[in-house]
NUBA-644504 format. One line per 10 residues: number of its first residue (from 1); their letters; for each residue x, z, y of C-alpha. Coordinates in steps of 0.5 Angstrom, whole numbers, plus 500, padded with zeros to 3 digits. Layout:
N
NUM) a) X/Z/Y | ... .
//
This chain:
907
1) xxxxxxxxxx) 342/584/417 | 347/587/421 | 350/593/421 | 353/597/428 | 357/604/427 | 359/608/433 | 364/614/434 | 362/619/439 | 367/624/443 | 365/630/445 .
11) xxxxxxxxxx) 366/630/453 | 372/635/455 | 371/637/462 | 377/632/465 | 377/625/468 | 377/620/463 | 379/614/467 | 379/609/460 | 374/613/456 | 373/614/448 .
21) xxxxxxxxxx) 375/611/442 | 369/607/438 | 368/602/433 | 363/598/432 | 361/593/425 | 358/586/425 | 356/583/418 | 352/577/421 | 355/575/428 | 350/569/428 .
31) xxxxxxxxxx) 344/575/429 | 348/581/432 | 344/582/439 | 347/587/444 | 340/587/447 | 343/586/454 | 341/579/455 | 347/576/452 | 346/571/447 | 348/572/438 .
41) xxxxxxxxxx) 355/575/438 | 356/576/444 | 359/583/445 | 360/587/453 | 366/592/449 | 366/595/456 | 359/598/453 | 361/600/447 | 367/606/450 | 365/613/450 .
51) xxxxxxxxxx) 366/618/454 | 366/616/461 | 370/610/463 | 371/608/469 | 371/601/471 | 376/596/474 | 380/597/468 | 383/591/464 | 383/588/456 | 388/587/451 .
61) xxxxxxxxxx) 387/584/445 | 392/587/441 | 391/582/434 | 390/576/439 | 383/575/435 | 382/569/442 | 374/570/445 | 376/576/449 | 376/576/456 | 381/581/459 .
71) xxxxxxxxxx) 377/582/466 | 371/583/463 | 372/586/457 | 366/581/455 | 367/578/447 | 365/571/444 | 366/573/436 | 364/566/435 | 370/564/438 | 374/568/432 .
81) xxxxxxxxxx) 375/563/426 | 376/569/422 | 372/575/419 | 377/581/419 | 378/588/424 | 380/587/430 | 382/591/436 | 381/592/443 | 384/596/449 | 381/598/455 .
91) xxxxxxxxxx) 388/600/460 | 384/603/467 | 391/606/471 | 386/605/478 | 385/612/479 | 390/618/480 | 389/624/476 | 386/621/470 | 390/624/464 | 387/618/459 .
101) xxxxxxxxxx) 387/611/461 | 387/608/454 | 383/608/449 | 380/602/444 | 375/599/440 | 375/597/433 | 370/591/430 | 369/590/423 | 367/582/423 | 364/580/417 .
111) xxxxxxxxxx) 364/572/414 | 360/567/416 | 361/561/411 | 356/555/415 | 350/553/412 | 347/550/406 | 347/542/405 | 343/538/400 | 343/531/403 | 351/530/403 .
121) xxxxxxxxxx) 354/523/401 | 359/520/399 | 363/514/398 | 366/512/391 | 373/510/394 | 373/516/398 | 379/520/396 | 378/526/402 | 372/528/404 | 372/534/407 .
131) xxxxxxxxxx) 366/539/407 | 367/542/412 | 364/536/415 | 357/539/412 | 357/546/412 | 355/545/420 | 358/545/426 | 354/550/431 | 356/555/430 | 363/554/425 .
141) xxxxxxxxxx) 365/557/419 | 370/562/418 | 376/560/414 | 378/564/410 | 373/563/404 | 375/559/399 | 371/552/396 | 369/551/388 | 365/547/384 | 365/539/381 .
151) xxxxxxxxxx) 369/536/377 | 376/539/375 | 382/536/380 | 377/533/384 | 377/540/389 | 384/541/393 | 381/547/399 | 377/543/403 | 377/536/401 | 373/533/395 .
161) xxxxxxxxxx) 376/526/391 | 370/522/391 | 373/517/387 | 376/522/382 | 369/525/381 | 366/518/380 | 359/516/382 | 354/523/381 | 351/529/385 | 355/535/385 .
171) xxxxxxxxxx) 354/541/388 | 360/545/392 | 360/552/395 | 364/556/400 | 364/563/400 | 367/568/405 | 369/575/403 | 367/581/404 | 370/585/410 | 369/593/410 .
181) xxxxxxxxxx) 361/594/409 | 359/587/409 | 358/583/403 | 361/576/402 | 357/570/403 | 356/564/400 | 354/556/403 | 353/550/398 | 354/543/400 | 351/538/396 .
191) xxxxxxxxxx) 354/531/395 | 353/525/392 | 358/519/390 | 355/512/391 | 358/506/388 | 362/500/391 | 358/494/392 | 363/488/388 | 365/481/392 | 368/479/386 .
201) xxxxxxxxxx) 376/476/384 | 378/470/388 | 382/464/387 | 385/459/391 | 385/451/390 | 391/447/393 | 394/441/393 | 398/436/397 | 395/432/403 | 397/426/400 .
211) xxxxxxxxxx) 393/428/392 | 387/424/390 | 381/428/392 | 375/424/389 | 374/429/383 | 373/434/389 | 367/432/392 | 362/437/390 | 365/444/388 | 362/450/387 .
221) xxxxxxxxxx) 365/456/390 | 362/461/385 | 367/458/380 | 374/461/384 | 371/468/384 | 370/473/378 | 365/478/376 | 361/478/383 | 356/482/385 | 349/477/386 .
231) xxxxxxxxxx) 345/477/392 | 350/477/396 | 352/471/401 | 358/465/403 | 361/463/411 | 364/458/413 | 370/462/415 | 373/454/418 | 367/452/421 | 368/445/417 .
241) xxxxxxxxxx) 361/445/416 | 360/444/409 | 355/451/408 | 348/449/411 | 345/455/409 | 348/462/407 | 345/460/400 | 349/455/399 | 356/455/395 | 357/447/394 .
251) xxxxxxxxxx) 363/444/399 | 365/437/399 | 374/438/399 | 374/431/400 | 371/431/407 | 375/436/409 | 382/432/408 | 379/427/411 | 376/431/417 | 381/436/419 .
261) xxxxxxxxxx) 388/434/415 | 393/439/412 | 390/447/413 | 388/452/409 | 381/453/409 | 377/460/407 | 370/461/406 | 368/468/405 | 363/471/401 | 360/477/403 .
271) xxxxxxxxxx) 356/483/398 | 352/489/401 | 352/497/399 | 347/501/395 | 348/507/400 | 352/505/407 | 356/510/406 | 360/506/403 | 364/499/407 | 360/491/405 .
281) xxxxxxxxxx) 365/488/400 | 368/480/402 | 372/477/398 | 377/470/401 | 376/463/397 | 381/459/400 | 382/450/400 | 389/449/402 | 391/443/404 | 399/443/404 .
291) xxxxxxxxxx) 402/437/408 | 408/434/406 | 414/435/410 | 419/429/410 | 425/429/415 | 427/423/414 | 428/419/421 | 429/428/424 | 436/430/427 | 441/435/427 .
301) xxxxxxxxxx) 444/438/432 | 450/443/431 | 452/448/437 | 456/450/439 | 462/445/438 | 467/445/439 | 468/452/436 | 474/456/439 | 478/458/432 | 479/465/435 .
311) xxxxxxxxxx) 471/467/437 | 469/464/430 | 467/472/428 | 464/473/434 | 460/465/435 | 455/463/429 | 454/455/429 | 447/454/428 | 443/448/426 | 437/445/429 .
321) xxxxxxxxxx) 433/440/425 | 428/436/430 | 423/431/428 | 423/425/428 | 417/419/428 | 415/424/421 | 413/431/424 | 414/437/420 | 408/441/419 | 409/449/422 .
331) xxxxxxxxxx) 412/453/417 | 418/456/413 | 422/451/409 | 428/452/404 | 433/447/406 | 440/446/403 | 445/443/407 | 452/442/405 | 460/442/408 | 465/436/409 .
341) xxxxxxxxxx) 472/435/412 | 475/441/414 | 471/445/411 | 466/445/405 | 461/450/402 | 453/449/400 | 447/453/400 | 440/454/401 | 437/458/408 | 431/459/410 .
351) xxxxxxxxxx) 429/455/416 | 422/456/420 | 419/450/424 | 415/451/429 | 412/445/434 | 417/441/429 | 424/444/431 | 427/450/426 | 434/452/426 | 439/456/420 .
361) xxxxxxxxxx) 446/460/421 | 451/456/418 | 455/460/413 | 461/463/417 | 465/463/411 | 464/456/411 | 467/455/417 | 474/458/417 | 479/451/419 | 481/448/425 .
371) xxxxxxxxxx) 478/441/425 | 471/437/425 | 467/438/419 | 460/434/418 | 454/438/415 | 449/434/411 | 442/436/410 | 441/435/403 | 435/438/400 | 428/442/403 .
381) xxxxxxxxxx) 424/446/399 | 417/450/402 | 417/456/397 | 411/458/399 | 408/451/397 | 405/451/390 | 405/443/389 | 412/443/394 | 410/437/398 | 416/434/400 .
391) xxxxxxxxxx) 420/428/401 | 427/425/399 | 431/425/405 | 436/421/408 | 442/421/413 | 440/428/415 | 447/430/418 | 452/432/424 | 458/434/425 | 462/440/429 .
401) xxxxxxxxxx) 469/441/431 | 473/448/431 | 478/446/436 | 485/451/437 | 486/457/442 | 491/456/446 | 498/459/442 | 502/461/449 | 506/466/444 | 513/461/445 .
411) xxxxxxxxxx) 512/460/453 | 515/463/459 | 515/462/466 | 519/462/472 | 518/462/480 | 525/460/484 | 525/465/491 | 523/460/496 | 522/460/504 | 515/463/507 .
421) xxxxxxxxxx) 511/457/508 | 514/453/502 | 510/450/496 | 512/454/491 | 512/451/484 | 511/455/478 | 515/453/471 | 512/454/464 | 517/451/458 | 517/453/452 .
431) xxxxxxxxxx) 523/457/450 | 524/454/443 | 522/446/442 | 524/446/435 | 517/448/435 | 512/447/440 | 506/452/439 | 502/450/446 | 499/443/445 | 500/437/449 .
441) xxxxxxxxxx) 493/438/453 | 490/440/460 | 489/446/461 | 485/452/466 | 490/458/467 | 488/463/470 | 494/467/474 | 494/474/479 | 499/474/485 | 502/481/487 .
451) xxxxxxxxxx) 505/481/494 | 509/487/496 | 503/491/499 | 501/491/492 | 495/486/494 | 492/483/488 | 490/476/488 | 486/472/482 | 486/464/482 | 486/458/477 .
461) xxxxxxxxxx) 489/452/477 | 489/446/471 | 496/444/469 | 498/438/465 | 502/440/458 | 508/435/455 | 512/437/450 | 511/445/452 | 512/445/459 | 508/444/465 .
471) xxxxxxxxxx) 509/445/472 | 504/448/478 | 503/450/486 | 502/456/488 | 497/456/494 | 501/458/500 | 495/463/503 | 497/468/497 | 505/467/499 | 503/468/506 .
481) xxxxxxxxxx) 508/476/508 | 516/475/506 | 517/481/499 | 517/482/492 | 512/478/488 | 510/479/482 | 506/473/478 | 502/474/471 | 498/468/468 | 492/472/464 .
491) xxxxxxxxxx) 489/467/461 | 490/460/458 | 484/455/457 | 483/448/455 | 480/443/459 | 476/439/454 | 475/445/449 | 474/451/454 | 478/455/448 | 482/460/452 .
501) xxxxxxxxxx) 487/465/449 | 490/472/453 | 496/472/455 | 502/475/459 | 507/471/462 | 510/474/468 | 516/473/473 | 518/476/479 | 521/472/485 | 522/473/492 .
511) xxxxxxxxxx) 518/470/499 | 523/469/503 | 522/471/511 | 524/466/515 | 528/467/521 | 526/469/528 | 530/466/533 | 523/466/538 | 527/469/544 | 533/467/543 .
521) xxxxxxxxxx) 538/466/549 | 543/461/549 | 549/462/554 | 556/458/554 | 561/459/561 | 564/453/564 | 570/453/560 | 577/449/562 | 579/443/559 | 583/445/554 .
531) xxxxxxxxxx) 580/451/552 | 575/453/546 | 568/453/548 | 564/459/546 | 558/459/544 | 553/466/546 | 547/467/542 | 544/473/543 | 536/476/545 | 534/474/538 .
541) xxxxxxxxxx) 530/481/537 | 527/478/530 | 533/475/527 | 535/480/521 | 542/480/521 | 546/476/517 | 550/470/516 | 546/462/518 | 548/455/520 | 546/454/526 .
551) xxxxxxxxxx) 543/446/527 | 544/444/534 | 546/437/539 | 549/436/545 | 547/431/550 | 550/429/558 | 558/429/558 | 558/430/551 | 553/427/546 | 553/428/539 .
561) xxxxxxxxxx) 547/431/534 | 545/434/527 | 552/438/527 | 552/445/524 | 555/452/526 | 557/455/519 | 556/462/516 | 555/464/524 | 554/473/523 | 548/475/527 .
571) xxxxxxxxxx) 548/483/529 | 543/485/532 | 540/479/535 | 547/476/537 | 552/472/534 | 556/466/537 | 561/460/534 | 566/456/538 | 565/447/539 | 570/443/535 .
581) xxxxxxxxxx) 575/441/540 | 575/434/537 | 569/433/541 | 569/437/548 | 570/432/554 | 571/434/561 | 564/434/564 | 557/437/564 | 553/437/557 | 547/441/555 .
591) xxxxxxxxxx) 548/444/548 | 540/445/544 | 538/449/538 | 535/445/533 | 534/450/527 | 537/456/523 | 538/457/517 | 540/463/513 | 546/462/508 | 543/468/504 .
601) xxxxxxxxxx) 536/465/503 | 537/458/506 | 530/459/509 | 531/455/516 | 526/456/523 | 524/452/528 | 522/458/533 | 529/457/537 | 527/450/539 | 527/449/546 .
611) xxxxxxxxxx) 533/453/547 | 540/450/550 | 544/452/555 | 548/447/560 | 556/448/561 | 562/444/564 | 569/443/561 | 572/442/567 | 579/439/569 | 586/443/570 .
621) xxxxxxxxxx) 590/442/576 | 595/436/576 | 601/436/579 | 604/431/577 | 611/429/581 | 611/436/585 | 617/438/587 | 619/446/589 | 624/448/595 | 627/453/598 .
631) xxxxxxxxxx) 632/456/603 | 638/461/602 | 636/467/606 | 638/474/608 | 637/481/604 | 630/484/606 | 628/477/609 | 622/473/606 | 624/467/602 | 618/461/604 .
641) xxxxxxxxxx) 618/456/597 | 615/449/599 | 612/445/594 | 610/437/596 | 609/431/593 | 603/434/588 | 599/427/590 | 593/428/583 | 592/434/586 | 585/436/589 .
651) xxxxxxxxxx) 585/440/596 | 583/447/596 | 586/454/594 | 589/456/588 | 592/462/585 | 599/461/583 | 602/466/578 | 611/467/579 | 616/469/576 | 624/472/579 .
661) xxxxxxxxxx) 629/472/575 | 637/474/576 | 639/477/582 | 631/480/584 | 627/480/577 | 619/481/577 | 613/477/573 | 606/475/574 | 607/475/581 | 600/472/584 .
671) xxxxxxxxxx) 598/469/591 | 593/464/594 | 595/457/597 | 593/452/600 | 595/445/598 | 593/440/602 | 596/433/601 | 599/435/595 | 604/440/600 | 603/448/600 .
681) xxxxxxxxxx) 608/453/603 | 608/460/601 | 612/466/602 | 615/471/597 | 615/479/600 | 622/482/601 | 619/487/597 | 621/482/590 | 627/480/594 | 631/487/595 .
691) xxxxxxxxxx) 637/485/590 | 643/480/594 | 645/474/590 | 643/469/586 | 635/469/585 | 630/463/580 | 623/463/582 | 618/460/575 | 612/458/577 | 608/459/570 .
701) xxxxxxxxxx) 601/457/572 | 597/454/578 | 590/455/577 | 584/453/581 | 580/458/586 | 574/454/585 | 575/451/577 | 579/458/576 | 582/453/572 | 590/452/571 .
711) xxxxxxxxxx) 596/448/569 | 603/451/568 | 605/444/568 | 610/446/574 | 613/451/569 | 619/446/567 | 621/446/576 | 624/453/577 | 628/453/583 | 634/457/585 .
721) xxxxxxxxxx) 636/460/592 | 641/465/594 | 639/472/597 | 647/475/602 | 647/482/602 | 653/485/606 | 652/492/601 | 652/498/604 | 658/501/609 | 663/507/606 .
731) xxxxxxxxxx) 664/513/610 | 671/516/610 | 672/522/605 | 669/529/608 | 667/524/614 | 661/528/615 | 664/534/616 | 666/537/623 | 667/544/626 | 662/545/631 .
741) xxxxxxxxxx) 668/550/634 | 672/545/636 | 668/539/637 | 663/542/642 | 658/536/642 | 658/531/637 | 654/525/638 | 653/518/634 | 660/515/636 | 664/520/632 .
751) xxxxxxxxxx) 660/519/627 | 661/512/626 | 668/513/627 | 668/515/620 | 666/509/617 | 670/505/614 | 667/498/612 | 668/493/617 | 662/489/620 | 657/492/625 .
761) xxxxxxxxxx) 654/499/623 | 647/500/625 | 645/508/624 | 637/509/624 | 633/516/622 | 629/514/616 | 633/510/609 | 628/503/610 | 626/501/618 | 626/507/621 .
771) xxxxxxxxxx) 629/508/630 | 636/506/631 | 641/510/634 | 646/508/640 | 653/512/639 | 652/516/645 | 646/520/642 | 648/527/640 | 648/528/632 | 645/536/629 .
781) xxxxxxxxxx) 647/540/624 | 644/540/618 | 641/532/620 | 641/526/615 | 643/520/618 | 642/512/615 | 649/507/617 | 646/499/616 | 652/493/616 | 651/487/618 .
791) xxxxxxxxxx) 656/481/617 | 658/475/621 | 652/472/618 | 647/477/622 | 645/479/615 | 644/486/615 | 644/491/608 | 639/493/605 | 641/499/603 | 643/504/607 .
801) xxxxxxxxxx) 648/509/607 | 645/517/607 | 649/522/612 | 648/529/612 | 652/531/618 | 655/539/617 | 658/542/624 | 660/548/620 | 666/546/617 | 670/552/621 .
811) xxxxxxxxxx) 675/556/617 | 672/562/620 | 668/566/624 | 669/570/631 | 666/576/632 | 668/580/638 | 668/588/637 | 664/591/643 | 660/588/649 | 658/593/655 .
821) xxxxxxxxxx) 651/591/656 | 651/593/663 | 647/588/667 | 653/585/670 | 651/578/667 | 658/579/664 | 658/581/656 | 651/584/656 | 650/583/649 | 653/583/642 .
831) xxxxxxxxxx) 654/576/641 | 657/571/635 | 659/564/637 | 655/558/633 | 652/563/627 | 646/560/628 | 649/554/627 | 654/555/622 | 649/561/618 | 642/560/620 .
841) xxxxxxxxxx) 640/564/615 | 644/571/617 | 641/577/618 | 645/582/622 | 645/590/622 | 647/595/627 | 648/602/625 | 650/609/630 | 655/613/627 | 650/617/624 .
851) xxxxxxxxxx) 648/611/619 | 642/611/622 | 639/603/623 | 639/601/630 | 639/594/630 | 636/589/625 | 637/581/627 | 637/574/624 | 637/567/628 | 629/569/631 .
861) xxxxxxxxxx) 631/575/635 | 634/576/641 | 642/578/641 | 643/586/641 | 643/588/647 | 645/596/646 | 637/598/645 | 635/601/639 | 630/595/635 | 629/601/630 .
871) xxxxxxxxxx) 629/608/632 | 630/612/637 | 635/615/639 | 635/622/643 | 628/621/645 | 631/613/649 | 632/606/646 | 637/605/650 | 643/607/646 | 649/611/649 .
881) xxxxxxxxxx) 656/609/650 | 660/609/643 | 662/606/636 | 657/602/632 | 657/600/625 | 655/592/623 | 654/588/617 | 654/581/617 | 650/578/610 | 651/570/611 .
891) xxxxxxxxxx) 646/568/606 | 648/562/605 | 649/557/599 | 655/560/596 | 654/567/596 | 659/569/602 | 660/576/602 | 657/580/607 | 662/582/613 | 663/590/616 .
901) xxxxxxx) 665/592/622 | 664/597/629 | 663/595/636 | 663/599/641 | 658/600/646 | 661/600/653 | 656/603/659 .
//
């Protein structure tokens, strides 16, 4: 029966774009036909909507019921587990204009609650049978229903304890409510419990490989089961072949010891169900045959050993037992092992053999003493042996040795700085020998380097422990650029034991450079005898400054080797020291470099190998036995030293150095001589000699122009010699004096009659050298004149008396007071006789007798000639007869004053 209700819409006149709301009621979807060629319960909802809907719409299932497709609005109702209302939207917004583009259709689905079953079973150990299982499958019932009937508790929902309902027939039904207009419905399922088949309670026999088998040659199997069901049949689960058909139940344990030895042998028996709902029942009878475990002739090895005290909580000690000529059957033993020595304790493990080797966990609470410890195995036990097959065992033990982690708590370590290149020992001590914690012991230690870069670098070395101190080298590669290092040894492990402690032991130290004289320069000047010999060192770019030995030898006229040059100051690659004199000798000699060495970090280099340099000391001048002479000589004269009888004396030129003293006195004076044959003569200027008397010449030293070597051995010769000077000739009182009024014209002759020294007067124009004059040459006015005398001895003075001749030395002037200047040859100028001599620097001014200046005149112009130099007068420079007025300025050095006049002026 099926019930279809439709709800019908009056049509409006308006576009309908998603049609009209409907409903539609489907009480037995499994019937319900829509007539269109779809199958049972398959509805088009497209065809359901009223009105006139457009197609090209979608669907929407608003209560998510499942079936719906939402393109074609077809609905599969057997896809909806439920029965209940559902609905459906039809959305079309396709089409423009349309005022509905919505509408629904609502389905009432009634329940289907599957289908009757009367044949339905059960088994009765069966616990969950679920009946939906039976109620059909094609097509599913829906789950809201409820399930009823059977025993009490043996329902929950779905699920029916066949075992808590017991063997019987039950009828269970499943009914789906009733939904709007449809009814409930109901489906029953009938079920039948069928009873377990029943293979019986089994035992075992068990026995020791070594028992007496002879009462068990034909054993019955059906005497080790317990209410067995008959009809059912046994299997040789062990294939020992004792069954020869499924009937037979007897077996013979004797031949299976002695065909198969020790195992366990099971023989099954099997007995089928009334109804193959329910499993066949088989129940194990099993003949074991346990063999007897015997360790005697096993070993025991411990590992590891040694143990290091310190991993004893991170390190289990094991124990392997390993058969001997006796194997050890597979399987899980108890053993009991025991402790002694440094350590004690017992206890019983378990311990699985497989392949006749099995291993335990020695108790780590046992194992807590440094020393050796011995474990004896005194006891084995199989706990899952009824007869327990074992044997007394004998001499079952091993022995294992905690050993000390090295205790460096105590010890410290130095490094001395060292030279780059060098082998650099480290020192470990311990600092407190009152109690040594590091043993006596070879030891790995494992150290880190850090160089000046901050370059890390790990190594190990081993080291010899006695009495807490040890001593190691470093590797010269991990040392190889001079700076600061650092060294921290990290770890400490013992050779033998390989037990190893953490530590921290660290030093600093210093790699020194060593010193780069690669490029140096040696250079040593030839030297005189006598003199220090100076070593120069320079060019050493590389060297830092500082203070070095310097090893050297020297070979040649000197010989010596291994001497040291101490605290040598380097600046910038330069440095030099002095030989010791107790070694110079007159000669050549190659002086080399052998090494350097820094005082401050004794580090010492090679790299100036090969360098050297060759001087000579070379030998002073010898003038043994020379004698110096010389002559007396005039003033201004050269004075010639000889010096002879320098027989040692090599030929060649020297430079000699003197000195005077006492009339003359100079120092350093220098020249060049040339000694031959021991004799050389030389001259001494007159410029040293201007004093007259006694004069000593010093000869302070005598050195080589080719050595450049001196000797001031003629030093200790100074010789005298005497310089005559007549002195300088005295002039008489004003003797310089003259009128040139009353001596006209003076010459030489009245000059030198005014001297008063006697001796021969020489007069000259300059102070030194100079023109002589004779006695007729006439003196001037103003003119400086120079008087040398010579004594009887023909020496001339030196010096030479100074002169000035002044012919001004009149009283007074004449000036005439009128001339005519008329052309007559006579008186034609207005002249003053000598002005020009005894004034030179007059000026003259000539006035007319109306004060108006006429003439201007001085030593440079003509004499007044009664023309006018000023003015004019009259319109005509000529002027008139009459009187004048003059003015006389002198200006001369004692201011005279100026002289006023008239002249008169005669045509």
């Amino acid at each position: 029966m099926f019930i279809i209700s439709f709800f019908v819409y009056d049509y409006e006149g308006y576009a309908q774009c998603a049609g009209n709301d409907n409903s539609i009621t489907i009480c037995n979807k499994e019937t319900y036909n829509q007539g269109i060629g779809n199958p049972n319960g398959v509805i088009n909802l497209f065809l359901l909507l009223g009105g006139a809907p457009s197609p090209g719409g979608t669907w929407v299932n608003l209560n998510s019921s499942g079936g719906l497709n939402s393109s074609t609005g077809i609905l599969n109702t057997w896809q909806i587990n439920q029965s209940g209302n559902y609905n459906y939207q039809y959305v079309n917004n396709s089409i423009p204009g349309c005022t509905n583009n919505s509408a629904i259709i609502t389905l009432t689905l009634g329940g289907f609650p599957g289908v009757d079953n009367n044949n339905a079973n059960a088994c009765e150990d069966d616990t969950s049978v679920n009946l939906f299982t039976h109620t059909g499958n094609n097509p599913n019932p829906h789950l809201n229903g409820t399930w009823s009937g059977g025993p009490a508790g043996a329902l929950t929902n779905n699920f029916f304890n066949a075992q808590l309902a017991g063997i019987g027939t039950y009828t269970l039904t499943y009914t789906v409510p009733a939904i709007g207009s449809c009814p409930s419905r109901s489906a029953n399922v009938v079920l039948t419990v069928h009873p377990l088949p029943e293979s019986g309670t089994p035992s075992n026999l068990t026995f020791c490989e070594t028992d007496d088998f002879s009462a068990f040659t034909n054993v019955d199997l059906f005497n080790l089961l317990i209410n067995e069901d008959t009809g059912g049949f046994w299997i040789d689960n062990a294939s020992t072949g004792e069954l020869s058909g499924s009937n037979d139940s007897f077996i013979n344990i004797q031949n299976i010891v002695n065909n198969f030895g020790p195992g366990t042998y099971t023989f099954t028996y099997n007995v089928s169900p009334t109804h193959p709902i329910c499993a066949p029942a088989s129940s194990n009878v099993a003949i074991i045959i346990e063999p007897v475990v015997d360790l005697n002739g096993a070993t025991l090895t411990l590992s590891p050993t040694p143990i290091c005290f310190n991993d004893l909580s991170t390190t289990p000690l094991t124990g392997t037992i390993s058969q001997g000529a006796s194997s050890i059957p597979d399987g899980t033993y108890d053993i009991t092992y025991v402790l002694s020595g440094s350590n004690n304790g017992s206890e019983t493990v378990s311990v699985t053999f497989a392949g006749g080797t099995g291993s335990f966990t020695v108790n780590p609470a046992f194992v807590v003493t440094i020393g050796t410890t011995t474990v004896t195995i005194t006891d084995v036990t199989n706990p899952n042996s009824i007869t327990n097959c074992t044997r007394i065992i004998n001499n079952l033990n091993s022995s294992f040795t905690i050993a000390e982690n090295p205790n460096a708590t105590d010890s410290q370590i130095s490094v001395a700085n060292f030279c780059l290149g060098q082998n650099a020992q480290v020192n470990l001590i311990d600092i407190n020998n009152n109690t040594i914690e590091l043993s006596d012991d070879r030891y790995i230690i494992t150290y880190t380097i850090t160089d000046p870069n901050g370059q890390q670098t790990t190594q190990t070395t081993v080291i010899q422990v006695v009495n807490g101190n040890a001593l190691f080298s470093l590797i010269n590669s991990l040392t190889n650029i001079p700076g600061n290092y650092s060294i921290a040894i990290t770890n400490i492990q013992n050779e033998t034991t390989g037990c190893s402690s953490t530590t921290n032991l660290n030093s600093s130290f210093i790699v020194y450079p060593i010193p780069d004289a690669s490029n140096l320069t040696i250079s040593i000047d030839d030297i005189c005898s006598g003199n220090d010999v100076v070593v120069n060192l320079s060019n050493a770019i590389n060297l830092t400054d500082g203070l070095y030995d310097i090893e050297y030898s020297i070979s040649g006229a000197i010989s010596v080797s291994n001497l040291t040059a101490t605290n040598i100051s380097f600046t910038n690659g330069s440095g030099s020291f002095t030989l010791p004199n107790g070694i110079l000798v007159e000669g050549s000699s190659t002086l080399s470099i052998a090494n350097f060495v820094s005082v401050t970090t004794s580090c010492g280099t090679a790299t100036s190998s090969g360098a050297s340099d060759t001087f000579s000391i070379l030998p002073l001048p010898d003038t043994t036995g020379a004698t110096i002479s010389a002559i007396n000589i005039c003033i201004l004269d050269v004075e010639t030293i000889s010096i002879d009888n320098a027989s040692s004396l090599a030929d060649g030129d020297y430079t000699l150095l003197y000195d005077l003293s006492g009339a003359n006195n100079s120092t350093a004076n220098s020249i060049v001589v040339t000694f031959n044959n021991g004799s050389t003569q030389f001259d001494i200027p007159s410029t040293l000699l201007e004093n007259g008397g006694s004069t000593t010449i010093t000869i302070q030293t005598l050195t080589s122009n080719t050595t450049t070597c001196g000797s001031s051995d003629l030093v200790s010769n100074p010789i005298s010699f005497t310089i005559t000077d007549p002195g300088v000739p005295t002039l008489a009182d004003d003797g310089n004096e003259f009128c040139i009024q009353d001596l006209p014209n003076p010459t030489i002759a009245d000059l030198n009659a005014n001297i008063t020294s006697s001796g021969t007067i020489t007069w000259y124009d300059a102070p030194t050298g100079g023109n002589s004059y004779t006695l007729t040459d006439p003196i001037t006015n103003g003119t400086t004149y120079y008087a040398s005398l010579t004594d009887t001895q023909g020496c001339e003075s030196a010096s030479r008396l100074e002169v000035t001749v002044d012919l001004a030395n009149c009283p007074d002037l004449f000036i005439p007071d009128g001339f005519s200047p008329n052309n007559d040859g006579l008186n034609d100028t207005f002249y003053i006789k000598n002005i020009d001599i005894i004034y030179p620097n007059f000026e003259l001014e000539i006035f007319n007798r109306y004060g108006n200046l006429v003439y201007k005149g001085n030593i440079n112009t003509p004499n007044f000639d009664g023309k006018s130099t000023e003015s004019t007068v009259l319109g005509n420079d000529i002027l008139p007869t009459g009187v004048y007025y003059y003015v006389l300025y002198y200006n001369d050095v004692t201011n005279k004053k100026p002289t006023q006049g008239r002249l008169y002026l005669s045509r």
